[in-house]
C-alpha positions as CSV (number, residue, x, y, z in Angstrom):
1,X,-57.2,18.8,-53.5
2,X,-58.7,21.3,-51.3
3,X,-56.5,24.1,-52.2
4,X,-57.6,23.7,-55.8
5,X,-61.3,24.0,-55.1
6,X,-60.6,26.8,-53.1
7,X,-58.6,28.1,-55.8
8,X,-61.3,27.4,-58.3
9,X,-64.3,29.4,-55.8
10,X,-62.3,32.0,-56.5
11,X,-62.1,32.4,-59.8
12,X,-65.7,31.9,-60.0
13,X,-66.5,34.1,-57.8
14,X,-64.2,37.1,-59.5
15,X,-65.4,35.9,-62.5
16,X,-69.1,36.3,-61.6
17,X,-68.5,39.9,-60.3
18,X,-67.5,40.6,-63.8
19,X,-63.0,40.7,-62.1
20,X,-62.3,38.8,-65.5
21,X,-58.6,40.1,-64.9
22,X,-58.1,38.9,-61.4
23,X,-60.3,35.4,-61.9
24,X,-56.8,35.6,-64.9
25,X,-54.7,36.0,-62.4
26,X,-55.7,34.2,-59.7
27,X,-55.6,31.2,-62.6
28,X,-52.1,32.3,-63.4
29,X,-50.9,31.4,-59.4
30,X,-52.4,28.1,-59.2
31,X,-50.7,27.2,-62.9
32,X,-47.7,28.5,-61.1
33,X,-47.7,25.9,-58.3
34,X,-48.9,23.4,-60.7
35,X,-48.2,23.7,-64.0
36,X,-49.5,20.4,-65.3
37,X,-52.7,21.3,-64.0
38,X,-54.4,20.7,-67.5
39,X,-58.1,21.7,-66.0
40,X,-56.5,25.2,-64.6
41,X,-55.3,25.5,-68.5
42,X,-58.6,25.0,-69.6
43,X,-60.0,27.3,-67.2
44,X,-57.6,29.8,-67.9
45,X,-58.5,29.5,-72.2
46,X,-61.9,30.3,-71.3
47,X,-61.3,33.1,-69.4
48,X,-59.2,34.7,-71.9
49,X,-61.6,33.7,-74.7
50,X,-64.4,35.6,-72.3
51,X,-61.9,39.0,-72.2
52,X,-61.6,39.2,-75.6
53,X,-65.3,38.6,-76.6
54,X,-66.2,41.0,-73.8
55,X,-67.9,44.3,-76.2
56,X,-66.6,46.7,-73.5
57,X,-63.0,45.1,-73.9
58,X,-60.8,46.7,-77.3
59,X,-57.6,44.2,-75.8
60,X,-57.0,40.6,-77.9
61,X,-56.6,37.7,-75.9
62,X,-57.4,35.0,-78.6
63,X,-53.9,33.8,-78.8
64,X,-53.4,33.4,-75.1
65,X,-56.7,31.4,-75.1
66,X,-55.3,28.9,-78.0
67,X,-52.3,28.5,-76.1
68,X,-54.1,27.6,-72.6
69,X,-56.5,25.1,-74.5
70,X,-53.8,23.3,-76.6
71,X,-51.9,23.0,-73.3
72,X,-54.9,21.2,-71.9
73,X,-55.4,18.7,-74.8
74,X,-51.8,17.4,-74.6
75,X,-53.7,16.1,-71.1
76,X,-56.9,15.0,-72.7
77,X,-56.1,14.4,-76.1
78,X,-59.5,13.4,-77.3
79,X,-61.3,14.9,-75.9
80,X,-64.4,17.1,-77.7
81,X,-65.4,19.7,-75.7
82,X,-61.6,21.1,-76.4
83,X,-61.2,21.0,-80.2
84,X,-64.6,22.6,-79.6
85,X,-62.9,25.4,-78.2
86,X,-59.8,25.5,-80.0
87,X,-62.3,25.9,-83.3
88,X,-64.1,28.3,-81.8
89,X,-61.2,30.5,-80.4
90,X,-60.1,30.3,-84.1
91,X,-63.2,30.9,-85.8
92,X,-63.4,34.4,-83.3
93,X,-59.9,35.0,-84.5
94,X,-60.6,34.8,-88.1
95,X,-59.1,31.5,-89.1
96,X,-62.1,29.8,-90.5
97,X,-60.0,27.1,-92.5
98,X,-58.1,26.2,-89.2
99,X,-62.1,26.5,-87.3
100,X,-63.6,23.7,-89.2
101,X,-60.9,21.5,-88.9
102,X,-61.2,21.5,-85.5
103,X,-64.3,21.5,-85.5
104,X,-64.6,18.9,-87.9
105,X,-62.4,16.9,-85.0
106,X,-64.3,17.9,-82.0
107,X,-68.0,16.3,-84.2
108,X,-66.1,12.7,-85.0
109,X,-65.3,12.1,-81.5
110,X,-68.8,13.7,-80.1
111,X,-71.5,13.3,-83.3
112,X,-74.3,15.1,-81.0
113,X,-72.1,18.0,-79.8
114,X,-75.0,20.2,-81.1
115,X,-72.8,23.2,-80.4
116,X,-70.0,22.4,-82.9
117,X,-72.4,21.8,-85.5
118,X,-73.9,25.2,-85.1
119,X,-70.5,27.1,-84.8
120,X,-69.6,25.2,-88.1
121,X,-72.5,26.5,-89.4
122,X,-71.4,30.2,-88.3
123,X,-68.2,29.6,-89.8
124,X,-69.8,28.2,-93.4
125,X,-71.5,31.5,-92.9
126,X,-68.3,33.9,-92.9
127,X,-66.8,32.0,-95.4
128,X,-70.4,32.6,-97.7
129,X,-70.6,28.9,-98.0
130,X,-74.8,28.8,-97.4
131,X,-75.8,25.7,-98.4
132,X,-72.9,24.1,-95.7
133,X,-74.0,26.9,-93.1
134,X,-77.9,25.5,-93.6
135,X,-76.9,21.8,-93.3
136,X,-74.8,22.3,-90.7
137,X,-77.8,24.4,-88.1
138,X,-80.1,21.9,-89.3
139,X,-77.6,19.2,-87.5
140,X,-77.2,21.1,-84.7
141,X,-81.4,21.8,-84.3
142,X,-81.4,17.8,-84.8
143,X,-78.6,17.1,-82.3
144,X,-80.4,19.5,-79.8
145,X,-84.2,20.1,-80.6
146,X,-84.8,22.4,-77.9
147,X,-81.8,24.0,-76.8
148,X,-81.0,25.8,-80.1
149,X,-82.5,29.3,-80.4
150,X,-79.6,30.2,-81.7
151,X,-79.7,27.4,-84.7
152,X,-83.3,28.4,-85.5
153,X,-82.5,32.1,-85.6
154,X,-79.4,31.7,-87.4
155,X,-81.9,29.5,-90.1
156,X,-84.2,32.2,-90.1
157,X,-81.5,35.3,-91.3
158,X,-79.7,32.4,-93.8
159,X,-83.6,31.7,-95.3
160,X,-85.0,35.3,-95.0
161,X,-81.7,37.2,-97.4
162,X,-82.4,34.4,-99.9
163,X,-85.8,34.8,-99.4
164,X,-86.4,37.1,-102.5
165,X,-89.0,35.8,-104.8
166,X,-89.7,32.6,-103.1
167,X,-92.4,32.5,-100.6
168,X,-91.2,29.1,-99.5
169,X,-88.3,30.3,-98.4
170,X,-90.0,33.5,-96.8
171,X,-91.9,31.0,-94.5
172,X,-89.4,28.9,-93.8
173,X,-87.4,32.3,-92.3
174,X,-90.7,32.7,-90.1
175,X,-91.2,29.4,-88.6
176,X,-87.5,29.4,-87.4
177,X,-87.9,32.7,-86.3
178,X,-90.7,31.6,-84.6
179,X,-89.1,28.4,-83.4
180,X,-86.0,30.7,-82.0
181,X,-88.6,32.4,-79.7
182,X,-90.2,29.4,-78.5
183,X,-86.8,27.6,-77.4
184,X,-85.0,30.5,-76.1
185,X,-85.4,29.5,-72.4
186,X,-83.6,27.2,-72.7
187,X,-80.6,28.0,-74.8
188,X,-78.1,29.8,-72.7
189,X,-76.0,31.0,-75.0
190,X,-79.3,32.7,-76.9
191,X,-80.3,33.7,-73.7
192,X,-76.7,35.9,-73.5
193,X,-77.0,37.1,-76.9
194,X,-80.7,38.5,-76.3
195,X,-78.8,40.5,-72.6
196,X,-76.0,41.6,-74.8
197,X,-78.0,42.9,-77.5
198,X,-80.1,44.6,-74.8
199,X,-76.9,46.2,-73.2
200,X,-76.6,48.1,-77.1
201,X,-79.9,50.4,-75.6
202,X,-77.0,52.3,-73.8
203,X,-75.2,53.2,-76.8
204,X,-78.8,54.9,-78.6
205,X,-78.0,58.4,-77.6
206,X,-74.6,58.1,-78.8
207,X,-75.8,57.3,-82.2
208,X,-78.4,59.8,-82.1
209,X,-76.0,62.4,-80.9
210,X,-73.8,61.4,-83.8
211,X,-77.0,61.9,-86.7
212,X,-77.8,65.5,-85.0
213,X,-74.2,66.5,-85.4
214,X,-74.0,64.7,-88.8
215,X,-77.6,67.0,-90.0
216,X,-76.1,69.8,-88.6
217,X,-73.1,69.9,-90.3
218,X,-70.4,68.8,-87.4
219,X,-69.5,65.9,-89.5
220,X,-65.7,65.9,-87.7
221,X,-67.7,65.9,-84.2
222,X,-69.7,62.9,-85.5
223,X,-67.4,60.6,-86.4
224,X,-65.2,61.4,-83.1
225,X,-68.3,60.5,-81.4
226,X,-68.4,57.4,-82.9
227,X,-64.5,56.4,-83.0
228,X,-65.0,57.2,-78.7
229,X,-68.4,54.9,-79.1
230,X,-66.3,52.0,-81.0
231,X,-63.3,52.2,-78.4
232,X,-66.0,51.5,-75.5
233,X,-68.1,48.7,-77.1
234,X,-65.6,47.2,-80.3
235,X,-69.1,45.0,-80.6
236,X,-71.9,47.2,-81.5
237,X,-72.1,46.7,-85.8
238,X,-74.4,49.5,-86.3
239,X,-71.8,52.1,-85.2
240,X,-68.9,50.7,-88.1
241,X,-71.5,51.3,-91.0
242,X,-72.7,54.5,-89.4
243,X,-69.0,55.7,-89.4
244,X,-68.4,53.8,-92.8
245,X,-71.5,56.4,-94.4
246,X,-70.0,59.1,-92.5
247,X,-66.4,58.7,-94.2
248,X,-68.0,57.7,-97.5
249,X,-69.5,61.6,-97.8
250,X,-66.2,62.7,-96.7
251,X,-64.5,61.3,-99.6
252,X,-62.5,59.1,-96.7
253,X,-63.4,55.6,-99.0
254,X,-60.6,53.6,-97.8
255,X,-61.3,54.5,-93.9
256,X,-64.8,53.7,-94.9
257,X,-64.1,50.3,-96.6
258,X,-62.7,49.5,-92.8
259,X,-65.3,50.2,-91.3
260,X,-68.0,48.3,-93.4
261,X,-65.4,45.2,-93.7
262,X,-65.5,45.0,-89.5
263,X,-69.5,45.1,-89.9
264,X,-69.9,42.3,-92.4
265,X,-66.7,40.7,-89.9
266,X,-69.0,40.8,-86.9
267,X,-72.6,40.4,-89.0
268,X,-71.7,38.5,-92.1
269,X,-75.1,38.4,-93.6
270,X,-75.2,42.0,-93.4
271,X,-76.7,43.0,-96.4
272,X,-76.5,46.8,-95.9
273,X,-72.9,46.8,-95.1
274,X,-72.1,45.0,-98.4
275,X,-74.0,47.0,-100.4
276,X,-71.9,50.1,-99.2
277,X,-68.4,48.0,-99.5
278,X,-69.3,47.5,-103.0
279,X,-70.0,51.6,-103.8
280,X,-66.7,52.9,-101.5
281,X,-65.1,50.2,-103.7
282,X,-66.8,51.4,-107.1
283,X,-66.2,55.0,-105.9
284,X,-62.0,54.5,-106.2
285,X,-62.1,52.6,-109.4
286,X,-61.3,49.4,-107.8
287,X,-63.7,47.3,-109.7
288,X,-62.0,43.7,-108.7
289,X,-63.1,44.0,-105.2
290,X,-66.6,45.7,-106.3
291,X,-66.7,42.5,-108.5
292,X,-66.0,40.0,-105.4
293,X,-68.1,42.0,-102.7
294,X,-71.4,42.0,-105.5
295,X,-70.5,38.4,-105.9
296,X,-70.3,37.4,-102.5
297,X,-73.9,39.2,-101.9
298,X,-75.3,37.3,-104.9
299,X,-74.6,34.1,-102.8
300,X,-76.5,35.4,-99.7
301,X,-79.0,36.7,-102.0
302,X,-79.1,35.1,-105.2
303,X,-82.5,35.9,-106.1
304,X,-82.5,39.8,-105.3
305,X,-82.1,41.6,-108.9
306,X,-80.9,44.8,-107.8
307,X,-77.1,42.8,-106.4
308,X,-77.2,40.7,-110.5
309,X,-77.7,44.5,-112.3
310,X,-75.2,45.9,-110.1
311,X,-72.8,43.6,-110.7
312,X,-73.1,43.6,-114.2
313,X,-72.6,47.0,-114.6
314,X,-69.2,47.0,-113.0
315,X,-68.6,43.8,-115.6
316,X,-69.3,45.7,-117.9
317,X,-67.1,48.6,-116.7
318,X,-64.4,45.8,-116.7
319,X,-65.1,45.0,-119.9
320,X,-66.3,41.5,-119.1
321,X,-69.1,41.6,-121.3
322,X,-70.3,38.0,-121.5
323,X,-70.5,37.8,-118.0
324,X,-72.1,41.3,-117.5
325,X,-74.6,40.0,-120.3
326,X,-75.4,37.2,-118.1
327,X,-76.2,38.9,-114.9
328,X,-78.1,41.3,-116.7
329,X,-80.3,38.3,-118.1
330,X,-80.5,37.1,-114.4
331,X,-81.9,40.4,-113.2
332,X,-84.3,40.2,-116.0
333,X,-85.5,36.7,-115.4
334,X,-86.2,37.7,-111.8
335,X,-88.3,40.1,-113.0
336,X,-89.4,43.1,-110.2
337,X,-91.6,45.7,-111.2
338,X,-92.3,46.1,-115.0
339,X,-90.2,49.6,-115.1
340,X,-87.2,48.7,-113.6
341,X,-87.0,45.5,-115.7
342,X,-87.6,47.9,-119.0
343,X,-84.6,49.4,-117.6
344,X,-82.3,46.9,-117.5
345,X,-83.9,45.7,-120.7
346,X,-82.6,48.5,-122.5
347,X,-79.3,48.5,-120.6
348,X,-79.1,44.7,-122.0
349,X,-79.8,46.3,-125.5
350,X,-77.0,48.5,-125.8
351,X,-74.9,46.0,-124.7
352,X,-75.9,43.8,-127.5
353,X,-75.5,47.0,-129.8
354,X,-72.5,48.5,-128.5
355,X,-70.6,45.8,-127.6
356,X,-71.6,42.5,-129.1
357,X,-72.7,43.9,-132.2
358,X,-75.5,41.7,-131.9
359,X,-78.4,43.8,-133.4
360,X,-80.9,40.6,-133.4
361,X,-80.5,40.3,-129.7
362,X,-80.3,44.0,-129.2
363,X,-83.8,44.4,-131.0
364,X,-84.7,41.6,-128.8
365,X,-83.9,43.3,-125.5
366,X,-85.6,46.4,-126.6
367,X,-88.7,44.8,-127.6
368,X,-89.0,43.4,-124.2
369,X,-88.5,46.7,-122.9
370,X,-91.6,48.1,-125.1
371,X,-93.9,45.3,-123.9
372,X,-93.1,46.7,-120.2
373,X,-93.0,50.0,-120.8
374,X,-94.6,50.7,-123.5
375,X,-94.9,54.5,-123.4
376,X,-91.1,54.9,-122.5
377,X,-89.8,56.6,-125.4
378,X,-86.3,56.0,-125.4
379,X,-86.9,52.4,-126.0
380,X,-88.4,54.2,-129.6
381,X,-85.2,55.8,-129.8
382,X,-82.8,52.7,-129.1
383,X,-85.0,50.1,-131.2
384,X,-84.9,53.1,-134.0
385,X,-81.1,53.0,-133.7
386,X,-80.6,49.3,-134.0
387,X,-83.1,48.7,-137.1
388,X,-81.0,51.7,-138.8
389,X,-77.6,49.9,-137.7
390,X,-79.1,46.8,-138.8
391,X,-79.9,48.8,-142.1
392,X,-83.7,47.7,-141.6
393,X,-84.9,51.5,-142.9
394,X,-88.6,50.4,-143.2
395,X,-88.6,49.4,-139.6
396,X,-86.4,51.9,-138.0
397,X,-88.6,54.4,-140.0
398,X,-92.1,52.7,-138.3
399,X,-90.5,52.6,-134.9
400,X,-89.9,57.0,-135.0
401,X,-92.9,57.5,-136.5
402,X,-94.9,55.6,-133.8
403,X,-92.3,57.5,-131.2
404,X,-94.0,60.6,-133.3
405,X,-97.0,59.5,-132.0
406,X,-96.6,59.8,-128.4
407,X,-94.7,63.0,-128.4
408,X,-94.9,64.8,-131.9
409,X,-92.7,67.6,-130.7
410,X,-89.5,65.4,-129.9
411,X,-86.4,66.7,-130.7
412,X,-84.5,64.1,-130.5
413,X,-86.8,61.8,-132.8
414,X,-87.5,64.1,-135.7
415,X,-83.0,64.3,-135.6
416,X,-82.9,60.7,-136.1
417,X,-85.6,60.6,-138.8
418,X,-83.1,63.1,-140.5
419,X,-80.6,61.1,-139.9
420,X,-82.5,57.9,-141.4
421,X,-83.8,59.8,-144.3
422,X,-80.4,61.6,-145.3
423,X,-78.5,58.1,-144.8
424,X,-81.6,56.9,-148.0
425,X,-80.8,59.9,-149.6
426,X,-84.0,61.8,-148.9
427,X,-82.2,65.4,-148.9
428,X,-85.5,66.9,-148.7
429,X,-86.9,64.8,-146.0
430,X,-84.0,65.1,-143.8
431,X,-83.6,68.7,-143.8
432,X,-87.1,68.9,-142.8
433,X,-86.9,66.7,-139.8
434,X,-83.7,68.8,-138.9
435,X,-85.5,72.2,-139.1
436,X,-88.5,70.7,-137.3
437,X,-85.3,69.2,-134.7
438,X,-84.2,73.1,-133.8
439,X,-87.8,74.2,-134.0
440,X,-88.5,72.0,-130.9
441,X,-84.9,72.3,-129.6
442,X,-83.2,75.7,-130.4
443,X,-80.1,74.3,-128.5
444,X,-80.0,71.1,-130.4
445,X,-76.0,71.1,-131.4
446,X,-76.2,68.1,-133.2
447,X,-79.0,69.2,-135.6
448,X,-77.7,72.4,-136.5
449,X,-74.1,70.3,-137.4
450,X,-75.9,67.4,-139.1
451,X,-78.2,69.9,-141.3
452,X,-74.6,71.6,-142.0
453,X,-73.0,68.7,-143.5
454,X,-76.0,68.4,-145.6
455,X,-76.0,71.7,-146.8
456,X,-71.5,71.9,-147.2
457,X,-71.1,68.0,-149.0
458,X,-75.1,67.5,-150.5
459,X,-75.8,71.1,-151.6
460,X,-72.8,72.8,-151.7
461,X,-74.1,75.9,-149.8
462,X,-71.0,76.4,-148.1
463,X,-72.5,80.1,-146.0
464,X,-75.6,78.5,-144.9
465,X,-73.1,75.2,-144.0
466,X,-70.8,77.7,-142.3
467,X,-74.1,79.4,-140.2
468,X,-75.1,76.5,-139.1
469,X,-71.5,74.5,-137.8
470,X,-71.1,77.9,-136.0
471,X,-74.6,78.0,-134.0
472,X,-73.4,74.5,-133.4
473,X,-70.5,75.5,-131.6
474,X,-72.0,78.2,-129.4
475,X,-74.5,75.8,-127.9
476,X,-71.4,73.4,-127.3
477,X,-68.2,74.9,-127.7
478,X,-66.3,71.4,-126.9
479,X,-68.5,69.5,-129.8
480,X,-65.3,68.5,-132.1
481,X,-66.7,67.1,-135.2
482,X,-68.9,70.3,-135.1
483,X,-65.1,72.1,-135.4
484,X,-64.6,69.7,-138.0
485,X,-66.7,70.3,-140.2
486,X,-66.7,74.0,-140.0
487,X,-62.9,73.9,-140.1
488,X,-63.3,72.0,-143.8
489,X,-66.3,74.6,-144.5
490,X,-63.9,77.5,-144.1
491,X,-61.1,75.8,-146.2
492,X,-63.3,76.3,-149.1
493,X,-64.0,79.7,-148.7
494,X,-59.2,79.6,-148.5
495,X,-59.0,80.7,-144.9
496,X,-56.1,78.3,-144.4
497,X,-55.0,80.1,-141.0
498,X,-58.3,80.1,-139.7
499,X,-59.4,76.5,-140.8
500,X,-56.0,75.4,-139.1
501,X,-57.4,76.6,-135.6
502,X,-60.5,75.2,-136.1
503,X,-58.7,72.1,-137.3
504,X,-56.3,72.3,-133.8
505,X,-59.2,73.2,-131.6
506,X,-61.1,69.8,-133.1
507,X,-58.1,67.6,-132.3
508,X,-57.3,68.9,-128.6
509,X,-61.0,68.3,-127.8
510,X,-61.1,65.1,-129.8
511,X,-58.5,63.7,-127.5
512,X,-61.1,63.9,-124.8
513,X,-64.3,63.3,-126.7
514,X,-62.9,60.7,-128.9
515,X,-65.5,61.5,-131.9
516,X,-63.2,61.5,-135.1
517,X,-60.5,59.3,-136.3
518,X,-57.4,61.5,-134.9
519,X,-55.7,60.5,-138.5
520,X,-58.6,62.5,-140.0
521,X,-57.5,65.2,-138.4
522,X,-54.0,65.4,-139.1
523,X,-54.2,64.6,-142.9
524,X,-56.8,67.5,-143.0
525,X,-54.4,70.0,-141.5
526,X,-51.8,68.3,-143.2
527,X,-53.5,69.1,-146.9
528,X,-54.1,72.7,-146.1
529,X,-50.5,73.6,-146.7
530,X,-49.2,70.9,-149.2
């Protein structure tokens, strides 16, 4: 008996001078000499558990820990304070699923063990379960009113990222924050968290070091600095998303999709680091995982706007339209500022244009977007292009001429009225708008080919049709219905060499541009020489 309190001083005392490897050790011996000694197992888990947590330490010790503990509870099989530890040792290892059970286990034989319930709530948190996560701290605040800074602060990060349009919520986040404060002297473990966080200040002219050389250009010196930062303190989260950024503008996605994974890893509700997981992922094309990362941050923050119009843009990408449709709707509901809800207003429009073909609901969308912005003129343009799909003429015709209004020298409106007016057979009309189009535009390649067809298939001026495909081309040489049409323009006048190159030129940019039916083509080139 003596030789094991002797033995147990110490490990506490190497333990206390920070000897975490010799308290190990000195553990090790006794277990030698006794290796039934279920409290020395126990002793020995924590230990291991307190290597691998240590920020300074880049070794893993998790498994050696799990192995000491589950030694110990073949000794004191029910007892709670070790499925405590076993959950915890797998929750730090990454086993969630395996954490809450025993967790789960530890709580039915201890109801008011105030620390499993908040490590449950921790785990809820990793696995984006919130509503489990807030129950859980809420126990654990119950269980242990006031030694639970850590419960209250974790309440007051799970409230304040939800807190987006909902004040309730927004003071909820500041009376736990508060409440964290005011019971941190007496929650030890809070009390350790506030010291480590304070140990970080070391690492603050590493990071500054690492923006200089980033600003001036030593990107390569930066993110050494910050891979030698990392191997010293594996803890410190701002470092991975500083290194994450760093790869992201060297092109380096997947390094930087590491990085940002072992911030959310160590900081789960951070925000920052799964906004930037979501663009590296965007950035390679790999929408699925954009998809779950946007999906995961609209449970953290499910009334923020910005994740639900982000996320339906790569739905829509995907071509998940429905569901893009309904985020999109979300985002508007929410309901920010009046311009960037016009925005996605309009986005929602051409959706229902585009890809619904639902021109009631597209009309719809781009009312809404008038009544917020109503000086935007490309809501003009959009609404004028879903009355004319719609074939509502009077109304897409109202709608430019109220665009007119606002800016009576737009190109792009007096084009479309052309267009509108040629489609009702107003020749006059829409060579008009077209002239006034290039007044306002000289450059304007789509004018100069609309007014061409015109002139080629409604007047048969086939050297004025010619002029005009041609000035076409030179303001956009890769414009292939522009080729097109002056290709058929020159097979009139019998050029059948020349109209076959123009004809060849409109398919090998057509593959690209995707403008004409490809068919078109070939029966075009096909009739020159039949």
């Amino acid at each position: 008996m003596n030789n094991t309190k002797q033995l147990e001083k110490k490990i506490n005392k190497e333990y206390k001078t920070g000897n975490v490897k010799c308290a190990i050790e000195l553990c090790q011996i006794g277990l030698q000499e006794d290796p039934t000694n279920a409290d020395l197992h126990l002793r020995l888990g924590d230990l291991y558990l307190a290597w691998h947590l240590d920020i300074y330490n880049s070794c893993q010790y998790i498994d050696e820990a799990i192995t000491e503990y589950q030694r110990a509870l073949e000794t004191y099989i029910d007892s709670a304070e070790i499925y405590f530890k076993i959950g915890q040792a797998h929750f730090y290892k990454g086993e969630l699923d395996k954490a809450v059970n025993y967790l789960d286990t530890a709580i039915s034989k201890d109801p008011k063990m105030s620390k499993a319930y908040y490590l449950l709530a921790e785990t809820y948190t990793k696995k984006s379960m919130f509503f489990e996560a807030i129950l859980n701290a809420q126990k654990s605040v119950k269980t242990a009113p006031l030694r639970n800074s850590c419960a209250h602060y974790l309440l007051s990060n799970l409230y304040s990222v939800s807190s987006v349009q909902s004040m309730e919520l927004w003071f909820k986040s500041k009376f736990e924050y508060i409440l964290s404060l005011l019971t941190l002297p007496f929650d030890t473990r809070a009390v350790k968290n506030v010291c480590q966080s304070f140990s970080y200040l070391r690492f603050i002219p590493i990071w500054l070091k690492g923006m200089w050389l980033v600003n001036s250009k030593g990107i390569d010196e930066a993110v050494q600095v910050y891979i030698d930062a990392i191997d010293k303190a594996p803890g410190f989260v701002p470092l991975y998303g500083l290194l994450g950024d760093i790869y992201c503008s060297l092109g380096r996605f997947e390094d930087a999709i590491t990085e940002y994974k072992m911030a959310i890893w160590l900081d789960c509700l951070n925000v920052q680091a799964y906004r930037h997981l979501a663009q590296a992922y965007e950035e390679m094309g790999d929408y699925d995982n954009a998809v779950e990362v946007y999906e995961r941050l609209v449970k953290i923050m499910p009334n923020m706007p910005e994740v639900h119009s982000n996320l339906a843009n790569i739905l829509f990408v995907k071509g998940d339209i429905d569901s893009a449709i309904s985020h999109f709707q979300t985002a508007v509901t929410l309901n920010p500022k009046k311009e960037w809800t016009s925005v996605i207003n309009q986005t929602l429009g051409f959706v229902f244009q585009e890809s619904k073909k639902d021109l009631d609901a597209a009309i719809t969308s781009y009312q809404s977007a008038y009544l917020q912005t109503p000086k935007d003129i490309d809501i003009y343009i959009n609404l004028g292009s879903a009355f004319y799909d719609k074939e509502d003429f009077n109304n897409a015709l109202t709608v430019y001429r109220n665009a007119l209004d606002l800016q009576p020298k737009n190109a792009q409106i007096h084009c479309n009225l052309g267009f509108l007016y040629w489609g009702n057979g107003n020749i006059d009309e829409a060579i008009k708008e077209y002239e006034l189009a290039i007044e306002y535009k000289p450059d304007y390649d789509i004018a100069y080919n609309n007014l061409g067809v015109i002139y080629l298939d409604d007047l048969g001026r086939v050297q004025k049709a010619i002029e005009l495909f041609k000035q076409s081309i030179s303001y956009n040489p890769n414009y292939a219905l522009a080729q097109f049409n002056l290709a058929r323009a020159i097979t009139i006048t019998g050029d059948k060499i020349e109209a076959a190159k123009l004809y060849q030129n409109a398919q090998n940019i057509n593959k690209v541009t995707n403008e004409i039916d490809p068919q078109e083509i070939v029966d075009k080139i096909n009739d020159l020489f039949n």
